[in-house]
C-alpha positions as CSV (number, residue, x, y, z in Angstrom):
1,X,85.2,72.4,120.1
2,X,85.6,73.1,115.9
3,X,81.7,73.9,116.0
4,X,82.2,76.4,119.0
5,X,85.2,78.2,117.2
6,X,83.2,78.3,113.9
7,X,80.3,80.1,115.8
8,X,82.8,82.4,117.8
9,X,84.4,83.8,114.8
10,X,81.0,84.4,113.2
11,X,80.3,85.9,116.5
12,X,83.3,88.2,116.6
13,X,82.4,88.8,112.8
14,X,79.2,90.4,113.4
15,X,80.3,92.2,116.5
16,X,82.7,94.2,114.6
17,X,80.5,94.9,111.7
18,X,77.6,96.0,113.7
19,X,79.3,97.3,116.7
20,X,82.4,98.2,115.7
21,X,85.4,99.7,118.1
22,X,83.1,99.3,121.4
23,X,82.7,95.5,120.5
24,X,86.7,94.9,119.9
25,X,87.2,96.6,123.3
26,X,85.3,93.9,125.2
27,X,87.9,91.4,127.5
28,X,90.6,92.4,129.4
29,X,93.8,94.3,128.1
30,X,95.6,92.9,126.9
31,X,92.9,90.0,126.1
32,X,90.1,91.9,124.2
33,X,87.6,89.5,122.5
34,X,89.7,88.7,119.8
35,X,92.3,87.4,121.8
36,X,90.4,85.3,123.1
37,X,89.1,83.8,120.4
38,X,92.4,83.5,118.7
39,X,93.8,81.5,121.6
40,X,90.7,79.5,122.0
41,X,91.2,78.6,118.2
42,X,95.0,77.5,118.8
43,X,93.6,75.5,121.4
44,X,91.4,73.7,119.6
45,X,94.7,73.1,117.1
46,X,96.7,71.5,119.8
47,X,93.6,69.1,120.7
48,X,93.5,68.5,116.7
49,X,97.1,68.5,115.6
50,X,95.8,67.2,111.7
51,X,94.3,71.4,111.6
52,X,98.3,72.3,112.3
53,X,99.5,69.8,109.8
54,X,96.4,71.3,107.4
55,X,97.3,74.7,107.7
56,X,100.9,74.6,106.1
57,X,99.8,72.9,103.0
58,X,99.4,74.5,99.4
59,X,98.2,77.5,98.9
60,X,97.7,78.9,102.6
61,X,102.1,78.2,103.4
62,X,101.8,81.6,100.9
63,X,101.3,83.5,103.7
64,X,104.7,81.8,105.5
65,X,107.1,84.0,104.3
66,X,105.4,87.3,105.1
67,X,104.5,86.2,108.8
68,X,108.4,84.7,109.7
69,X,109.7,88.4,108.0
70,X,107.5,90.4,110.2
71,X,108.3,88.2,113.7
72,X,112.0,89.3,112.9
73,X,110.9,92.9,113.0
74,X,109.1,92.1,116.2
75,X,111.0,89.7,118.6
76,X,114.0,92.8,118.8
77,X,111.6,94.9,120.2
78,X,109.5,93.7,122.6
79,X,112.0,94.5,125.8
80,X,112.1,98.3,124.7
81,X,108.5,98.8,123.7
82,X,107.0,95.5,125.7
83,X,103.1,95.7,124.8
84,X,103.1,98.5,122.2
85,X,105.3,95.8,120.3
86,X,102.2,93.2,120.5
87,X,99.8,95.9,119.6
88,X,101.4,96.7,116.6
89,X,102.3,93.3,115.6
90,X,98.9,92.2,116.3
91,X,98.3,93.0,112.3
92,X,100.3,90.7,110.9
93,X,99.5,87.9,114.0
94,X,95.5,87.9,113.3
95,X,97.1,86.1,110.1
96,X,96.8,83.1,112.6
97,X,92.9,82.7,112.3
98,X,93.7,82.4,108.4
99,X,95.9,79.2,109.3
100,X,92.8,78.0,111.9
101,X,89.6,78.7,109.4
102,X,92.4,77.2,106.6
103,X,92.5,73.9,108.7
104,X,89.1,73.7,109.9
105,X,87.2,73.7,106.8
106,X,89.8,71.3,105.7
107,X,89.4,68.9,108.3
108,X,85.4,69.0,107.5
109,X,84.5,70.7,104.3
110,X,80.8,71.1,106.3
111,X,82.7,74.0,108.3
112,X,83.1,76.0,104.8
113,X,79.3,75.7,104.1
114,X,78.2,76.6,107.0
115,X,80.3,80.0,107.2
116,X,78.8,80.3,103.7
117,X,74.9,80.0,104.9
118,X,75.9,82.3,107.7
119,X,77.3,85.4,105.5
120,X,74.2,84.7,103.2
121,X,72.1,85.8,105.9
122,X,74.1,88.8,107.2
123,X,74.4,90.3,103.1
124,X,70.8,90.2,103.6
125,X,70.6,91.8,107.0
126,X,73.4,94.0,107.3
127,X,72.4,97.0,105.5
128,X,69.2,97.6,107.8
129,X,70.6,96.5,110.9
130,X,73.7,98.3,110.5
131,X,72.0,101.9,110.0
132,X,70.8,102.4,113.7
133,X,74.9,102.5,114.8
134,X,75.2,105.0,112.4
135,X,72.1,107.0,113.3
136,X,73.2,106.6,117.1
137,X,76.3,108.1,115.7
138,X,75.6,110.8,113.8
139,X,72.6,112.0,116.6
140,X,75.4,111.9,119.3
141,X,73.2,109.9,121.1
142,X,74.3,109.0,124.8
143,X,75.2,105.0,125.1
144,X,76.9,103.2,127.9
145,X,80.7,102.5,127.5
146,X,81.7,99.2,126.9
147,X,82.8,97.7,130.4
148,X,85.9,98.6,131.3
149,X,86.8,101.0,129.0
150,X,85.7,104.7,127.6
151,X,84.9,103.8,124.3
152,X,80.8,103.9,123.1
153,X,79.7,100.3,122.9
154,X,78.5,101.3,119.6
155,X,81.3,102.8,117.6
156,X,81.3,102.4,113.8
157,X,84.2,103.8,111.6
158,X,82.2,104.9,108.0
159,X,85.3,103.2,105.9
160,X,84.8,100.1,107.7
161,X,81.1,100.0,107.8
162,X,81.7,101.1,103.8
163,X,83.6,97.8,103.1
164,X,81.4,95.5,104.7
165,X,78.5,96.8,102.9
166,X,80.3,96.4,99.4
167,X,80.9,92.9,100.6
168,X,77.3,92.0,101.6
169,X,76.1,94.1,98.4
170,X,77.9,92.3,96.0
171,X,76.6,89.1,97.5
172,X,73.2,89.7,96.8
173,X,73.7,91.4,93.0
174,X,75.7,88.2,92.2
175,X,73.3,86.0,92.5
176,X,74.6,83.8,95.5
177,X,71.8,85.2,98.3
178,X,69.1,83.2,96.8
179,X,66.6,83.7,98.7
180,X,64.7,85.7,95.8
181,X,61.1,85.3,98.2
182,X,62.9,87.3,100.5
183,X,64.0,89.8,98.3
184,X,61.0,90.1,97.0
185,X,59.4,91.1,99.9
186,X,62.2,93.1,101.4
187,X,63.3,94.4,98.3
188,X,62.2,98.6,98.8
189,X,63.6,98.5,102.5
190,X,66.9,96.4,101.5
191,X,67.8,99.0,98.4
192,X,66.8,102.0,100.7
193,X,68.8,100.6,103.4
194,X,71.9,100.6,100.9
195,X,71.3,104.0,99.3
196,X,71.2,105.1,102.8
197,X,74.0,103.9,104.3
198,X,76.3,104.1,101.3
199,X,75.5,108.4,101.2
200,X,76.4,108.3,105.1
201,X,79.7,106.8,104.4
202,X,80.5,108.4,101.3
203,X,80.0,111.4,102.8
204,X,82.1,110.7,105.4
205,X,84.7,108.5,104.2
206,X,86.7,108.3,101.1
207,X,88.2,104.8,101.4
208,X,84.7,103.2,102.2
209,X,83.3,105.3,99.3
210,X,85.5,104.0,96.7
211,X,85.8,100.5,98.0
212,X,82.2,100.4,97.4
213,X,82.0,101.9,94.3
214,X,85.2,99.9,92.3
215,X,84.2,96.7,93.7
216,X,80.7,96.9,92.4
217,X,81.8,98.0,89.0
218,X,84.2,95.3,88.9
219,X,81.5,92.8,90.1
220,X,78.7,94.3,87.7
221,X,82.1,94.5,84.8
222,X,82.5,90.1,85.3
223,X,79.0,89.9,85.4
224,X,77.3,91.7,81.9
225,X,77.9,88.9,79.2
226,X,75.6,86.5,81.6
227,X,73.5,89.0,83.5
228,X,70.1,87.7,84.2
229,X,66.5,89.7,84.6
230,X,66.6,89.6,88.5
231,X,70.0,90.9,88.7
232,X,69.4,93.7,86.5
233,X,66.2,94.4,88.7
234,X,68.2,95.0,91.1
235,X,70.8,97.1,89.9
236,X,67.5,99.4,88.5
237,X,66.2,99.6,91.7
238,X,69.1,100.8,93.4
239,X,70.1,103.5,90.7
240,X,66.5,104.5,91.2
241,X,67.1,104.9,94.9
242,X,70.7,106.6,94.4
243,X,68.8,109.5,92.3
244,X,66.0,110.0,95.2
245,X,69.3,110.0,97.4
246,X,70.9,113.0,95.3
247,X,67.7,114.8,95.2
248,X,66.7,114.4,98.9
249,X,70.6,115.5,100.3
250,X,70.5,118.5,97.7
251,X,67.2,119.9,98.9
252,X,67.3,119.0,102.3
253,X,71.2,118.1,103.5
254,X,73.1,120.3,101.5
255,X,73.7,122.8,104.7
256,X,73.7,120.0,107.3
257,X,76.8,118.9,109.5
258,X,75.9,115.4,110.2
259,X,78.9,113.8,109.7
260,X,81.9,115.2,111.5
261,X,82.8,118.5,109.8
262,X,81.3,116.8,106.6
263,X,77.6,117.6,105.3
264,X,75.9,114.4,103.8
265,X,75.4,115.4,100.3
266,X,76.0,114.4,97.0
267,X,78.8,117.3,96.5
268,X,80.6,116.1,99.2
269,X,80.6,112.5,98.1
270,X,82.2,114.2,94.7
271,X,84.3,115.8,96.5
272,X,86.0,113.3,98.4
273,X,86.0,110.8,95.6
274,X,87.8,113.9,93.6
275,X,90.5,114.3,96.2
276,X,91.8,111.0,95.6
277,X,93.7,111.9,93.3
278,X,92.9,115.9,92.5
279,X,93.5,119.0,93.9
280,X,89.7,120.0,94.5
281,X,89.3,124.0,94.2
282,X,87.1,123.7,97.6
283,X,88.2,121.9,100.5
284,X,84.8,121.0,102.2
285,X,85.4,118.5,105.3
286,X,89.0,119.7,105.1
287,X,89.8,116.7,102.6
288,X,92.9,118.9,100.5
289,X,94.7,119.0,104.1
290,X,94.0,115.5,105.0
291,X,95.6,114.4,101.2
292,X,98.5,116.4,101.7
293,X,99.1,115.6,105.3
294,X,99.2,111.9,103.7
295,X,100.9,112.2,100.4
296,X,103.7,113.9,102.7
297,X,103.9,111.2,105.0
298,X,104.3,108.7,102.6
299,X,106.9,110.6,100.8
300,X,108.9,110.5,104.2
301,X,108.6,106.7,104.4
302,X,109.5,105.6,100.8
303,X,112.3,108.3,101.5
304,X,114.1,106.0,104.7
305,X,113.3,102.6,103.4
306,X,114.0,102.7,99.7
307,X,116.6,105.4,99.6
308,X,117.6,105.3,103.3
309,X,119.2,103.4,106.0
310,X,115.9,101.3,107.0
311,X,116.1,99.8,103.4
312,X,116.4,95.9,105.1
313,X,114.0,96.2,108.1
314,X,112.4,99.0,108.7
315,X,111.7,101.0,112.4
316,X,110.0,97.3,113.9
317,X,106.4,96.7,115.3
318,X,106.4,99.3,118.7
319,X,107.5,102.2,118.0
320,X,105.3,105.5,117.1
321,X,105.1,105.4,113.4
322,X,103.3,108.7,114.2
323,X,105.3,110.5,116.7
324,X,109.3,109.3,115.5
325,X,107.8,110.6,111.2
326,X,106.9,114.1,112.7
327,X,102.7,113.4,111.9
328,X,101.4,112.9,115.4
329,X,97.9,114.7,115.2
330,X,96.7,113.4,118.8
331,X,97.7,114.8,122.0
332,X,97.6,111.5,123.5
333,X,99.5,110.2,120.9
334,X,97.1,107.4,119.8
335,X,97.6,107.4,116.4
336,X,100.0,104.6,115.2
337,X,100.1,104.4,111.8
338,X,100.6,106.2,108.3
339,X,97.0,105.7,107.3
340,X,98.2,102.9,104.2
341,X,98.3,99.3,105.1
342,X,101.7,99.3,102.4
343,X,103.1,102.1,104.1
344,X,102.8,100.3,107.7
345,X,104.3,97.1,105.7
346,X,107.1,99.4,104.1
347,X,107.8,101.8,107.6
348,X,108.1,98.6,110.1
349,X,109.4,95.9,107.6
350,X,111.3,97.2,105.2
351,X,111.7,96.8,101.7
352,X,111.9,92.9,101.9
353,X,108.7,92.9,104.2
354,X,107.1,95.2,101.7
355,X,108.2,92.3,98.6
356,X,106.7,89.6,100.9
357,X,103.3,91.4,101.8
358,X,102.8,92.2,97.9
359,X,103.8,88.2,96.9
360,X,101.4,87.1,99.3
361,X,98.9,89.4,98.0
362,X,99.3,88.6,94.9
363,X,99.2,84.7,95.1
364,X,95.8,84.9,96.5
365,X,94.5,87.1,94.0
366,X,95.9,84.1,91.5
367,X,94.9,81.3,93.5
368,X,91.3,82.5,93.6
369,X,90.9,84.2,89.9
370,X,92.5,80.9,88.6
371,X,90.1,78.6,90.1
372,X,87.2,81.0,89.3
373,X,88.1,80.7,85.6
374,X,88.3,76.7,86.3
375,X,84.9,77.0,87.6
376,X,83.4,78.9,84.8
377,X,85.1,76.4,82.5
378,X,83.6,73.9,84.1
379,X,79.9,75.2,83.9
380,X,79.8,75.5,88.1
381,X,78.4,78.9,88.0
382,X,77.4,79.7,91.8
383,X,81.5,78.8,92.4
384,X,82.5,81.0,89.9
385,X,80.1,83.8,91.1
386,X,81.5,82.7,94.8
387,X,84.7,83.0,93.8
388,X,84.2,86.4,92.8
389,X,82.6,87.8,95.2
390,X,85.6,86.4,97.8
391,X,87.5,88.9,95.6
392,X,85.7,91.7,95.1
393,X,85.4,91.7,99.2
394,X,88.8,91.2,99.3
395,X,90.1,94.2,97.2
396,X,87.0,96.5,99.0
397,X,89.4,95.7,102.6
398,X,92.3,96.9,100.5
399,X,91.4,99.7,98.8
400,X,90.3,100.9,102.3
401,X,93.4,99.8,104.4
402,X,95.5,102.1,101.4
403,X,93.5,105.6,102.8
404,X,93.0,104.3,106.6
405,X,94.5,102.4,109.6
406,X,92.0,99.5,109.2
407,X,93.9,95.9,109.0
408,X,96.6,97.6,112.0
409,X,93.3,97.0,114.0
410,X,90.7,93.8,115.0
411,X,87.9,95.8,113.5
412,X,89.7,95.4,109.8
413,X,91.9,92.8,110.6
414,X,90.6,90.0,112.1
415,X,87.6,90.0,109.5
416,X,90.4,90.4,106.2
417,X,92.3,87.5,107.4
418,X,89.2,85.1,108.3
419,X,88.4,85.9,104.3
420,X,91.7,85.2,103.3
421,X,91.9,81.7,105.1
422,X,88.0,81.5,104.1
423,X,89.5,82.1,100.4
424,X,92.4,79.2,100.0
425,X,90.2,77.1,102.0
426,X,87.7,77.4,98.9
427,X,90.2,76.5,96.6
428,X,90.4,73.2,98.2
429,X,86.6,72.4,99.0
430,X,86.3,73.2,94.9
431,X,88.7,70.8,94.0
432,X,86.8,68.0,96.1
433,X,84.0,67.0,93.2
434,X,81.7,65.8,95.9
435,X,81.5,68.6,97.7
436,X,80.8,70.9,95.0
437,X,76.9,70.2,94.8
438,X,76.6,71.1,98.2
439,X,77.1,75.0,97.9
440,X,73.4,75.3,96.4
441,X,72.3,73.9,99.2
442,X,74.1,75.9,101.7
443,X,72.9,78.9,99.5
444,X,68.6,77.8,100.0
445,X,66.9,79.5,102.6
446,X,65.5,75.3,104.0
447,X,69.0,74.2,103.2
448,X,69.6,71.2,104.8
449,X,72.5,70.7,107.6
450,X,73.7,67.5,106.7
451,X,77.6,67.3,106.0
452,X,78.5,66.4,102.2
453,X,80.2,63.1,101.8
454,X,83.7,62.6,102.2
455,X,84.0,66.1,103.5
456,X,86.7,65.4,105.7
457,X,90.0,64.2,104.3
């Protein structure tokens, strides 16, 4: 049953990456997909309990204090706002399948490598299999609904679809995709796959934009003093392909509406980047608005939590963040949240579920740049270049969640909190020595699918 969840949360994984909002709407309401897999994973823990007394061991019990703050701002209002209440809360509960990868991969430290050869292949794929959601998109071409519901079965948010390509990016420039006959081969279509997808969403998106951007400078910033000739083949390539981009959208996009009210070009990419943190002169795709609209928002929340009378514990998980603040922008009142992950912390936990979120933030960032630096130290480069790129992903789902509602939902959050458990769960396979060859193999195309001794402990 372990090998079954393992697949299932690759499964859901992928669906969310490549399908997006019409994937996390398959089940039942109030069982959608990942729902399912959730409770099929706690399952699995109550036929194992050694995975429930794995997952509240060092470092993973980091997340303990975060989780028991926010199920006191959500048990009070579940007979007032009944499933709203779960909705809402279902952000900080997808923290669970941190606690079930945590205690998998413990249990067998094959687990770990096996998510590993899986992602390898998906940095390699995703780019081009990605782009024909997003052409299906932006072509407002016809597809059938997801059963049961009215959304597309095909419906990418460009933020999201922004992260996940930094993520798979990164991957390869780092060295850990390894299949260089591949690359070879594939090279022109992989690089013109990521130039193209990366304009779409830039274009479209701010948070995907920069998310892309920072956590390939930061990658490419940890990288220089080693850098090797393939790498930096790479990295030519796919400046080469950013210029044809630039040239292409200003001679033949520049006047074209293809994303929302948003023209794919490299102006508007400038121009949402700008708006960030400037005032642009022009507001093309409305983006001045959308800052303000936020910026005032925000100054609302940090005004009744830290200088008013929600200081201790916020408004709960099932109210209408939206609606109650005065920012509803929907008719059918759909939108939920203040379009900043903190800001969701801050406005339904308070100022002490704020502290907790940021502690528990912050001891993962330690727990994996510490070990990185042990790992460099060591001479284990693929872990150190692994360790890395866990946190380079990492801060791209951040950096998007602080300009969109994207870990409130299963499309961000279900992914960010399998790479969080994914993350301590590395920190532990590391500090096994025999089980630290075993990530080259995982990493070769013919790896083999034998388990590495004394995995399980």
């Amino acid at each position: 049953m372990v090998k079954i969840f393992i697949l299932l949360i690759s499964f859901i994984f992928l669906g969310y990456t490549l399908l997006g909002k019409g994937f996390a709407y398959l089940g039942v309401a109030p069982l959608f997909v990942a729902e399912l897999v959730l409770l099929f994973g706690l399952l699995v823990a109550l036929l194992n309990p050694s995975l429930i007394r794995r997952a509240f061991t060092w470092p993973v019990v980091l997340l303990v204090p975060f989780l028991l703050w926010s199920l006191l701002q959500t048990i009070p209002y579940l007979g007032e706002y009944g499933l709203n209440t779960l909705r809402d809360a279902a952000f900080w509960g997808y923290a669970l399948f941190a606690f079930l990868v945590y205690g998998v991969v413990l249990k067998n430290h094959h687990h770990f490598f096996a998510l590993i050869r899986f992602y390898r292949t998906f940095a390699l794929l995703f780019p081009i299999l990605v782009i024909p959601g997003i052409l299906f998109d932006l072509l407002n071409v016809p597809l059938p609904n997801t059963p049961g519901s009215s959304i597309p079965l095909i419906s990418l948010k460009f933020g999201d679809t922004g992260v996940h390509l930094a993520g798979a990016v990164v991957f390869v420039l780092l060295g850990l995709a390894m299949s260089w006959r591949w690359m070879v081969v594939h090279l022109p279509l992989w690089v013109m796959s990521v130039t193209a997808v990366f304009g779409f969403t830039a274009s479209a998106n701010r948070g995907g934009a920069l998310s892309f951007i920072l956590v390939n400078l930061l990658a490419g910033a940890s990288m220089l003093t080693k850098i090797n000739g393939r790498i930096v083949g790479l990295l030519i390539g796919f400046v080469l392909s950013l210029v044809i981009f630039a040239l292409a959208s200003v001679a033949v996009l520049s006047s074209a509406q293809l994303v929302g009210s948003r023209p794919v070009s490299i102006e508007q990419i400038t121009t949402n980047l700008l708006s960030i943190v400037l005032q642009t002169e022009t507001d093309a795709g409305n983006v001045n608005a959308n800052r303000r609209w936020r910026l005032m928002w925000w100054e609302k929340i940090i005004g009744y939590t830290f200088h008013g009378s929600y200081f201790w514990t916020g408004k709960g998980y099932g109210i209408n963040l939206a609606t109650v603040d005065g920012f509803q922008v929907d008719k059918q009142q759909s939108l939920r949240s203040p379009h900043n992950v903190h800001m969701t912390v801050l406005a339904r936990s308070g100022v002490p579920g704020l502290l907790f979120w940021v502690v528990m933030l912050l001891g993962w960032a330690w727990v994996i740049l510490r070990t990185r630096l042990i790992a460099a130290r060591n001479g284990d480069v693929l872990w150190a270049r692994l360790f890395l790129w866990m946190f380079c992903y990492w801060v791209a789902f951040l950096v998007n969640a602080s300009f969109d509602v994207f870990l409130e939902g299963p499309m961000g959050g279900v992914p960010f909190w399998l790479l969080t458990g994914l993350g301590f769960a590395s920190v532990v396979v590391y500090g096994n020595p025999t089980s630290r060859p075993w990530l080259w193999r995982a990493l070769q195309s013919n790896a083999s699918h034998a388990q590495p001794a004394h995995a399980s402990y």
